[in-house]
C-alpha positions as CSV (number, residue, x, y, z in Angstrom):
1,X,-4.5,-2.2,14.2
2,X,-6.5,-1.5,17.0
3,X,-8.6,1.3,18.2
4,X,-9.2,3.6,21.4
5,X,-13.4,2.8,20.8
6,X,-12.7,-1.1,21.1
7,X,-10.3,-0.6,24.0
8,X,-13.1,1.8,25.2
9,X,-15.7,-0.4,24.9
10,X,-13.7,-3.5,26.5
11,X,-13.3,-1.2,29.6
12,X,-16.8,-0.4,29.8
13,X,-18.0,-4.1,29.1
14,X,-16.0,-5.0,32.4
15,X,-17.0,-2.4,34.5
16,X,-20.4,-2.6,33.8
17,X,-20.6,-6.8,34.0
18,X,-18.1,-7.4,36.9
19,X,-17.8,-5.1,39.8
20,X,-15.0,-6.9,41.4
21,X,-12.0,-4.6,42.6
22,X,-9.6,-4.6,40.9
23,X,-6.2,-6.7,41.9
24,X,-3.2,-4.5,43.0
25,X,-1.2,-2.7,39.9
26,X,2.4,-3.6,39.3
27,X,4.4,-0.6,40.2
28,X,4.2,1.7,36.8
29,X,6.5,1.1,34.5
30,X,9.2,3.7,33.7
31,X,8.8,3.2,30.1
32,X,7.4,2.0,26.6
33,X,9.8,-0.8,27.1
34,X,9.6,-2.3,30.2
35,X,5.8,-2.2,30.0
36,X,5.9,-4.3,26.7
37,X,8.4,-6.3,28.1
38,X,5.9,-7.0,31.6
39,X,3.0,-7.5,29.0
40,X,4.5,-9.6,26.7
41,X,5.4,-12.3,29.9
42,X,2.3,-12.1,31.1
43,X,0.4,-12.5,27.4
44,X,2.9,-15.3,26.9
45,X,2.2,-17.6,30.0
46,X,-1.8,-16.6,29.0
47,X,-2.1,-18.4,25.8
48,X,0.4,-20.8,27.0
49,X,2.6,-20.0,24.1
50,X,6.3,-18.2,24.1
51,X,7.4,-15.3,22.2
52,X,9.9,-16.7,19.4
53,X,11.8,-12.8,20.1
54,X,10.6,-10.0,21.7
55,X,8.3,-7.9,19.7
56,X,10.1,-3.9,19.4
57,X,7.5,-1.0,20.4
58,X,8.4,2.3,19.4
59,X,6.4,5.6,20.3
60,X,5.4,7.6,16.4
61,X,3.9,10.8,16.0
62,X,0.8,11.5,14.1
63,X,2.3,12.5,11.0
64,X,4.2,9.5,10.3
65,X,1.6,7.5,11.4
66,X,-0.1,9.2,8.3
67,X,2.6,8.7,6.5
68,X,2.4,5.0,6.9
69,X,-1.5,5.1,6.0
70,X,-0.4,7.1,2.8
71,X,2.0,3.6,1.7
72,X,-0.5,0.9,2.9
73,X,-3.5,3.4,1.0
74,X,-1.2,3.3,-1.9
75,X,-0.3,-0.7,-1.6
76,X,-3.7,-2.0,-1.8
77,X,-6.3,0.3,-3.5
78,X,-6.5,1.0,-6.6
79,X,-6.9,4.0,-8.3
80,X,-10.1,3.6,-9.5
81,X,-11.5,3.0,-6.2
82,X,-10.0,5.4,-4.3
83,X,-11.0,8.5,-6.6
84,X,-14.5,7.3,-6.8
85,X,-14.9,5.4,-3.5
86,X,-17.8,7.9,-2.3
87,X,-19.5,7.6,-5.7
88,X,-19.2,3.4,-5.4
89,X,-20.3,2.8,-1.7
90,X,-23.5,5.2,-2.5
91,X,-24.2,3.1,-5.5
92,X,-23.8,-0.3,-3.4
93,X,-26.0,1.2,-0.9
94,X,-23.4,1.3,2.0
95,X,-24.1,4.7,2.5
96,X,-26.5,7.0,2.0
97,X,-24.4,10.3,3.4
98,X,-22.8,13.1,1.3
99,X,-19.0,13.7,0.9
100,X,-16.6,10.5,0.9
101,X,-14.9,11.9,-2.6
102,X,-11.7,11.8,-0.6
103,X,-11.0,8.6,0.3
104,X,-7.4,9.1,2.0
105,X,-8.5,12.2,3.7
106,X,-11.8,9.5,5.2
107,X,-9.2,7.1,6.3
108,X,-6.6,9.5,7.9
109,X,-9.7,11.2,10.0
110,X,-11.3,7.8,11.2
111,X,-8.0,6.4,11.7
112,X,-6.1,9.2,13.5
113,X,-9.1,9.8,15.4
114,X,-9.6,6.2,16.5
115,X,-6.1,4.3,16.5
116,X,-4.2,4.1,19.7
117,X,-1.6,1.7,18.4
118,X,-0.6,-0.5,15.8
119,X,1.6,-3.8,15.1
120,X,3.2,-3.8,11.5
121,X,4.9,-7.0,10.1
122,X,6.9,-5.3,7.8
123,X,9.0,-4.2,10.8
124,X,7.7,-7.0,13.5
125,X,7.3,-4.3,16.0
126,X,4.4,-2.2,17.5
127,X,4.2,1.7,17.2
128,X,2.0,3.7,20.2
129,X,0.2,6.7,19.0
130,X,-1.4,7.0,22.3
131,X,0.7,8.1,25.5
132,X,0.0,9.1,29.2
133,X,-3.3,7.5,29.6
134,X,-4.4,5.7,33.0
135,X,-2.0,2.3,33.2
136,X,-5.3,0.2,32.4
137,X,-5.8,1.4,29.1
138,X,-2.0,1.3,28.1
139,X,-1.9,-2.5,29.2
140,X,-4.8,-3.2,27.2
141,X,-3.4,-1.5,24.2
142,X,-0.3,-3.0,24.5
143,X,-1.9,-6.7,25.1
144,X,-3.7,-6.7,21.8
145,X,-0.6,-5.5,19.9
146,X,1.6,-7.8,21.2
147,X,-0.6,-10.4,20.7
148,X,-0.4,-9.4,17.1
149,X,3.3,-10.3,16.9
150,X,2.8,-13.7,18.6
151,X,0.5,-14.3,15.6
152,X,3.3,-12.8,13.2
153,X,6.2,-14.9,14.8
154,X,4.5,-17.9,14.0
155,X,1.9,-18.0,11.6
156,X,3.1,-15.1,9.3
157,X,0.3,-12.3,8.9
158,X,1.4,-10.7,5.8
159,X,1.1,-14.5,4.0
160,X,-1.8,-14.9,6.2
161,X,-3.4,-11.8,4.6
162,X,-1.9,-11.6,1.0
163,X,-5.1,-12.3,-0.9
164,X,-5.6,-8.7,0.2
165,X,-2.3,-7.3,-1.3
166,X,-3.7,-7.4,-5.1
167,X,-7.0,-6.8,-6.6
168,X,-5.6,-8.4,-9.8
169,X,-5.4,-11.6,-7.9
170,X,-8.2,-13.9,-9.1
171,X,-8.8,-15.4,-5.7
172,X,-9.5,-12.0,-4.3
173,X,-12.6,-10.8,-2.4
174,X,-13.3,-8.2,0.6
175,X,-15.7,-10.7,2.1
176,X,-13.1,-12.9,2.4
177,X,-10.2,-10.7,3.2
178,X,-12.5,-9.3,5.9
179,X,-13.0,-12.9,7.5
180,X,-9.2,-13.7,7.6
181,X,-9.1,-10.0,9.5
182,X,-11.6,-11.0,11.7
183,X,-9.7,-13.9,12.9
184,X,-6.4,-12.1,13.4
185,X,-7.9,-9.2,15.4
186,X,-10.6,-11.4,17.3
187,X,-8.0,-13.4,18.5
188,X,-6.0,-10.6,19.6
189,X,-9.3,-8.8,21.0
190,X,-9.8,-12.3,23.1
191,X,-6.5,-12.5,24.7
192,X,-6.2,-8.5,25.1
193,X,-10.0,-9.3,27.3
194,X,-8.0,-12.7,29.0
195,X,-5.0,-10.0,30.2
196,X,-7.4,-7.6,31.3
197,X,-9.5,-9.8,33.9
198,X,-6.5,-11.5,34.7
199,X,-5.4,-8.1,36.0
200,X,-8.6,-6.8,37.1
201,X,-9.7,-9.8,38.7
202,X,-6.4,-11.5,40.1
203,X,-6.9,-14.8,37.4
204,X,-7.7,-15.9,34.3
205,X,-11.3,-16.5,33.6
206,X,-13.2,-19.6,32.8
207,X,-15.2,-19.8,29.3
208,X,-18.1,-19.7,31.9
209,X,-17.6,-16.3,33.3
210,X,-16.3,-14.7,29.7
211,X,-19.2,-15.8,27.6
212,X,-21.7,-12.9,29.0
213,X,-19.1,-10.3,28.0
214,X,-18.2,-11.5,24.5
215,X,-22.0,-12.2,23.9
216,X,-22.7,-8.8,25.1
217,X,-20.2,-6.4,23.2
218,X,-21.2,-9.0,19.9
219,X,-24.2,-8.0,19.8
220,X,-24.3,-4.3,20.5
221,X,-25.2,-1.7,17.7
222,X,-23.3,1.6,17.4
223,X,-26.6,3.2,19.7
224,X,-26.0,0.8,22.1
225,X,-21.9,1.0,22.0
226,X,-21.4,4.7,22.8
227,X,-24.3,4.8,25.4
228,X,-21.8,1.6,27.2
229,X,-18.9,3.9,26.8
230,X,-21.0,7.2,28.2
231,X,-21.7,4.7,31.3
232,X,-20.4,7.4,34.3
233,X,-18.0,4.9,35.7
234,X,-16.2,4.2,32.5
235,X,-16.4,8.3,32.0
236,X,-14.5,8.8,35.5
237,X,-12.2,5.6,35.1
238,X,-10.7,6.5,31.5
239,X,-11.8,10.6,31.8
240,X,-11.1,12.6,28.9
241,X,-10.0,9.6,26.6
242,X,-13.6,8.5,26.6
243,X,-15.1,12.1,25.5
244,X,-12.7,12.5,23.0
245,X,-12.8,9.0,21.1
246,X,-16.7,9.1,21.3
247,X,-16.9,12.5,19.8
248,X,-14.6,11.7,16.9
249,X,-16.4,8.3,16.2
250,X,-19.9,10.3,15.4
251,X,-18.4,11.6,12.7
252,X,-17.1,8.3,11.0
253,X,-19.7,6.8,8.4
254,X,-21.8,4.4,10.1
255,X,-20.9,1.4,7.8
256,X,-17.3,2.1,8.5
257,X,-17.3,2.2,11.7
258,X,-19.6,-0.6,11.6
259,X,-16.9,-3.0,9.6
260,X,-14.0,-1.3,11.6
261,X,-15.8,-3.2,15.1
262,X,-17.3,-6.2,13.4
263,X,-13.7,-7.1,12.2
264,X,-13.0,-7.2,16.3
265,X,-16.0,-7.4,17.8
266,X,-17.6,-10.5,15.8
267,X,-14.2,-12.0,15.3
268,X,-13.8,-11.9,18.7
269,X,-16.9,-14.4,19.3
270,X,-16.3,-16.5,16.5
271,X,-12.4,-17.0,18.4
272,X,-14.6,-17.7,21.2
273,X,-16.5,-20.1,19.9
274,X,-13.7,-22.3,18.1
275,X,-11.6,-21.4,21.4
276,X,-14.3,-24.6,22.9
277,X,-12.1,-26.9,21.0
278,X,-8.9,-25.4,22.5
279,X,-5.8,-23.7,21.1
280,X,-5.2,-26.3,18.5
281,X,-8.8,-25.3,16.5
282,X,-7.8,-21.7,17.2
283,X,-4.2,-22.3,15.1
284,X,-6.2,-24.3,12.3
285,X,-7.4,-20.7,11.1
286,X,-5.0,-20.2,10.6
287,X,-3.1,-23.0,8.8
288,X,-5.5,-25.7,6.9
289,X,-8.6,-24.5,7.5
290,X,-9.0,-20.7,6.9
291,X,-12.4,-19.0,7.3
292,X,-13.9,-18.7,3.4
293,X,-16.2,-16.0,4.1
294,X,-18.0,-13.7,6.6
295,X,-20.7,-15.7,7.2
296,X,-18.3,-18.4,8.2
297,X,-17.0,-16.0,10.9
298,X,-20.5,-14.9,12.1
299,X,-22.3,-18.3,11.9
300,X,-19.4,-20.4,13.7
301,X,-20.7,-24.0,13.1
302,X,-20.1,-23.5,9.6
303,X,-16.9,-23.4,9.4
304,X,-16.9,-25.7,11.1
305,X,-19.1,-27.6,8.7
306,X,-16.8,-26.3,6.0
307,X,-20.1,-24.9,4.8
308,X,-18.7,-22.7,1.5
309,X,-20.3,-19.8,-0.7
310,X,-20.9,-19.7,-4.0
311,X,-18.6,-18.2,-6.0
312,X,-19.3,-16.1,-8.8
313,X,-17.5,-15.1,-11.9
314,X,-18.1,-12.4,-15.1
315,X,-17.4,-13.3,-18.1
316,X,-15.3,-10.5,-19.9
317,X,-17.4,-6.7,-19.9
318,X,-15.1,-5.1,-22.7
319,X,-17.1,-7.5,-25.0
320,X,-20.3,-6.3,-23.9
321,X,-21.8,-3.8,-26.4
322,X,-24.2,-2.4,-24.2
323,X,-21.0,-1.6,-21.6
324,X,-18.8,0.4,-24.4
325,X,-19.4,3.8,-23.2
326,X,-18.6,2.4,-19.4
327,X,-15.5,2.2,-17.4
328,X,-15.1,-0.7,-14.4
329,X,-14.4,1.0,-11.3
330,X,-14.9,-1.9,-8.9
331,X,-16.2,-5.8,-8.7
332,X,-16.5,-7.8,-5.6
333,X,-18.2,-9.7,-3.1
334,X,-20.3,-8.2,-0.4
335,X,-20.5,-11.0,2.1
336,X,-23.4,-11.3,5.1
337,X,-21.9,-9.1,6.8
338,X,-22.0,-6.1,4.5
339,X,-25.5,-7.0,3.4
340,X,-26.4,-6.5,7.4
341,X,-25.1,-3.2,6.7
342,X,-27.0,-2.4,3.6
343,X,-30.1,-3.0,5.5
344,X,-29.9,-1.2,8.3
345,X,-28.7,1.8,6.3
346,X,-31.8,1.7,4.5
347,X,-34.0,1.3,7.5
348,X,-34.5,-2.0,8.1
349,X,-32.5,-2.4,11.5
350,X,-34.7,-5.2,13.1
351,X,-34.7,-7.4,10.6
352,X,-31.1,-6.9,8.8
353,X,-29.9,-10.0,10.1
354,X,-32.5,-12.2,8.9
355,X,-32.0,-10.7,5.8
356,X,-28.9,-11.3,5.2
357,X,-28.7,-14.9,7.2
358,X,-29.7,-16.3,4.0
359,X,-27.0,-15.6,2.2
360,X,-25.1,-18.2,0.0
361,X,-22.7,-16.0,-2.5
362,X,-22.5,-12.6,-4.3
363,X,-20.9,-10.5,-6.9
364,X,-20.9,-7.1,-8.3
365,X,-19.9,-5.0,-9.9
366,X,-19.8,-0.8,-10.1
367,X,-19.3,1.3,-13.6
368,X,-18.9,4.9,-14.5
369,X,-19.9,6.1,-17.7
370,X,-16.7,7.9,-19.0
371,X,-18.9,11.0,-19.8
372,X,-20.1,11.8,-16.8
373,X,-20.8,11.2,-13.2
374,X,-24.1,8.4,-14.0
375,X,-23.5,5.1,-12.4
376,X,-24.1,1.2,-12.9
377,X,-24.3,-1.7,-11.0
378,X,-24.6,-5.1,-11.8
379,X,-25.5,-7.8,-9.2
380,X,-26.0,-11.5,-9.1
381,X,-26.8,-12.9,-5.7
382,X,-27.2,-16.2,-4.3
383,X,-29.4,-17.4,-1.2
384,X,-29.7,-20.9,0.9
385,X,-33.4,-21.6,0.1
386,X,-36.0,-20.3,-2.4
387,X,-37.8,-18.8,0.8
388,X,-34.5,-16.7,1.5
389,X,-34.8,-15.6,-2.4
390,X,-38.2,-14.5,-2.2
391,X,-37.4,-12.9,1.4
392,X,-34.5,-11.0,-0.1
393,X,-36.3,-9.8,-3.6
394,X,-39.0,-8.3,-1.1
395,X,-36.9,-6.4,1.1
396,X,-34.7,-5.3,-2.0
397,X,-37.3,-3.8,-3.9
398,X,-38.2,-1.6,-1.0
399,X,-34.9,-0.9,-0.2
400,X,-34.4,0.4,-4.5
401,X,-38.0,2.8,-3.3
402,X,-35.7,4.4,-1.1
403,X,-32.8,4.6,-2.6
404,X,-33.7,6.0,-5.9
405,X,-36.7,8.4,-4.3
406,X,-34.9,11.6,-4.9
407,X,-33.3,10.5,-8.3
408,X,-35.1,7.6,-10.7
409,X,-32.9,5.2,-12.9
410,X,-33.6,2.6,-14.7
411,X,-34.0,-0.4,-12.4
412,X,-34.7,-4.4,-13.0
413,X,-34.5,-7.4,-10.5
414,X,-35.1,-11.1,-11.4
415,X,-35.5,-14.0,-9.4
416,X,-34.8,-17.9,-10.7
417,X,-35.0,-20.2,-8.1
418,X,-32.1,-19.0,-5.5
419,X,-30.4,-16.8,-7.5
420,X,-31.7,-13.3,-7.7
421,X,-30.1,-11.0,-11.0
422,X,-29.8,-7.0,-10.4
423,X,-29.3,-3.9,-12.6
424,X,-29.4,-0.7,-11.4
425,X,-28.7,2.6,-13.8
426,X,-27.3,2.7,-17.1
427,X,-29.9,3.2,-20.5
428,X,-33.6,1.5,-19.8
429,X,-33.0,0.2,-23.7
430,X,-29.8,-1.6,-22.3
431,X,-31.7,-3.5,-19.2
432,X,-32.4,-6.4,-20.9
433,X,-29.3,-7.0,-22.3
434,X,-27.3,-6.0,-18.8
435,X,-29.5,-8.3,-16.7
436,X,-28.6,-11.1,-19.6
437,X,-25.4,-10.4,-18.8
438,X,-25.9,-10.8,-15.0
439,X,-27.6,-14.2,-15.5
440,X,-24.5,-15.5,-17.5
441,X,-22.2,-14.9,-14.4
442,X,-21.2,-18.9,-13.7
443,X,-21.8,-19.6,-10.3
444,X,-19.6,-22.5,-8.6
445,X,-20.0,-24.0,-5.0
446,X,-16.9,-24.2,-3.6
């Protein structure tokens, strides 16, 4: 799935960093077809690589694009996530905002607002949301989408991505999931950036002259992205497509959108960076050597280290007597990545990444009391060093000052060596007990 912000954004990055003219445009093509068609050669002799078939593209409307949305919302979360997801991110600290009690209507605003097209491998074809835009932005659309079926044909996406399918399968985490989605749409965000110089500039580029650009959008912050967009060159090249994605993307969460462009944006230079190697790394992420976690994905020469978190299990909660009168919403793992986000949401921008650079493993996990709307969260986190321990416990406990100013609960962190325990709400008379049962959580590197 990609977006009309990251297409946005890939526009702007070019037109801001390389002021060459353009090379002359292909006559127009007459319709969805043939342009896919043109694309799909042109992505093919890029990555050196031949379709197996051609990919089908098909123009939807926004309603069954929502309907789609409604069956993939209903394939992979559960229940108890989706009626409480605004209730569950607040407790994480992911957001600090009102609202998000409906969690379909969130995702059919931010993704009918933001998608332009979208490959599916049920079907092996690409739908296009978005029509009658300038050529540029259709071809870079179409580049990343086709790109997704080249990854389909032969490494299989929905295998690829089928430890996100199931939260009752034990091998399951978000962190992870969200690495394996970096990789697929990174990829695709690198060759849909090879197409577009290619066409802009007349050839492909050389890592030399690429590396600025994927440094640059990497890094950028959501300040820093829609002030690249605003650029007035990018405003009078893509016209009212840039006013109207901009303006819908202020009202998406921050941590969304946030993990929306990470999955793109970072994946994009950790593609980069095992792209050194050549196309034969590239296909090993796909094969033997998946990425484990986010951090993997956002500190490249781990992977290739093979450098793995911890992982962390509970033991069984419905034998917990100070748990009786709670029901389990959600468990997980946060990842680097997320912790960045944490952070900054709770004012600590500048120095999120360090933070969170630390980071060796994590669970959680998020209860309602069946009697109301109080909430629990038990944490057990892992860091590299002592040093990053210490580091973390410091910034957490300002980070709890903040998030419980307006509304005090029972709160208790513990440190041992470089695993730090966490309990946040429930009964004060249960936090001993509850952080007890943190500490038990067996912890494994794998």
């Amino acid at each position: 799935m990609t977006t009309r912000l990251l297409a946005l954004l890939a526009l702007a990055t070019l037109s801001c960093a390389h002021a060459q003219a353009p090379a002359p445009s292909p006559a127009p093509a007459s319709d969805t077809q043939e342009l896919a068609a043109r694309i799909q050669n042109e992505v093919a002799e890029i990555r050196g690589k031949p379709f197996k078939h051609a990919v089908g593209v098909e123009t939807q409307q926004q309603q069954d694009f929502a309907r789609y949305l409604d069956e993939r919302i209903g394939e992979v979360v559960p229940e108890s996530i989706a009626n409480h997801y605004g209730k569950i991110v607040r407790k994480l600290g992911l957001y600090r905002g009102e609202g998000l009690d409906d969690f379909r209507g969130t995702m059919q605003m931010v993704m009918s607002s933001q998608a332009a097209a979208y490959y599916d491998p049920k079907t092996q074809r690409f739908y296009v949301l978005m029509t009658g835009g300038p050529e540029l932005m259709q071809g870079v659309l179409y580049a990343h989408e086709l790109y997704h079926g080249l990854q389909d044909q032969y490494f299989g996406l929905t295998n690829y991505m089928r430890m996100s399918m199931s939260r009752s399968d034990p091998s399951f985490s978000s962190d992870a999931q969200l690495a394996r989605q970096s990789v697929v749409e990174g990829e695709a965000t690198y060759m849909m950036s090879l197409w577009m110089l290619k066409r802009m500039t007349g050839s492909v580029p050389g890592r030399e002259m690429l590396a600025p650009m994927v440094k640059l959008q990497s890094e950028l912050n959501l300040e820093q992205t829609r002030a690249l967009i605003a650029q007035p060159q990018v405003t009078e090249l893509l016209g009212d497509q840039v006013a109207a994605s901009v303006e819908a993307a202020k009202a998406i969460p921050p941590f969304i959108l946030e993990t929306m462009m990470g999955a793109y944006l970072k994946g994009y230079a950790f593609v980069f960076a095992v792209h050194e190697q050549g196309w034969p790394a590239v296909e090993k992420l796909y094969t033997d050597q998946p990425p484990q976690s986010t951090e993997q994905i956002l500190h490249p020469e781990k992977w290739l280290a093979r450098e793995a978190p911890s992982s962390i299990s509970w033991t069984a909660f419905d034998k917990v007597r100070a748990l009786r009168d709670w029901e389990l919403l959600d468990r997980d793992v946060l990842g680097e990545f997320q912790w960045r986000v944490i952070f900054r949401e709770f004012e600590m921008k500048a120095e999120a990444e360090s933070l969170a650079a630390g980071w060796d493993g994590d669970s959680y996990a998020v209860f309602k009391r069946r009697d109301s709307d109080a909430m629990l969260l038990l944490m057990r986190t892992s860091w590299d060093t002592e040093a990053d321990a210490k580091e973390f416990v410091a910034a957490y406990q300002r980070l709890l000052a903040l998030k419980y100013a307006n509304a005090q609960e029972p709160t208790l962190v513990e440190r041992k060596g470089v695993d730090v325990f966490i309990v946040e709400g429930g009964n004060k008379s249960d936090l001993k007990a509850l952080i007890k049962l943190v500490k038990n959580a067996r912890k494994v590197k794998t």
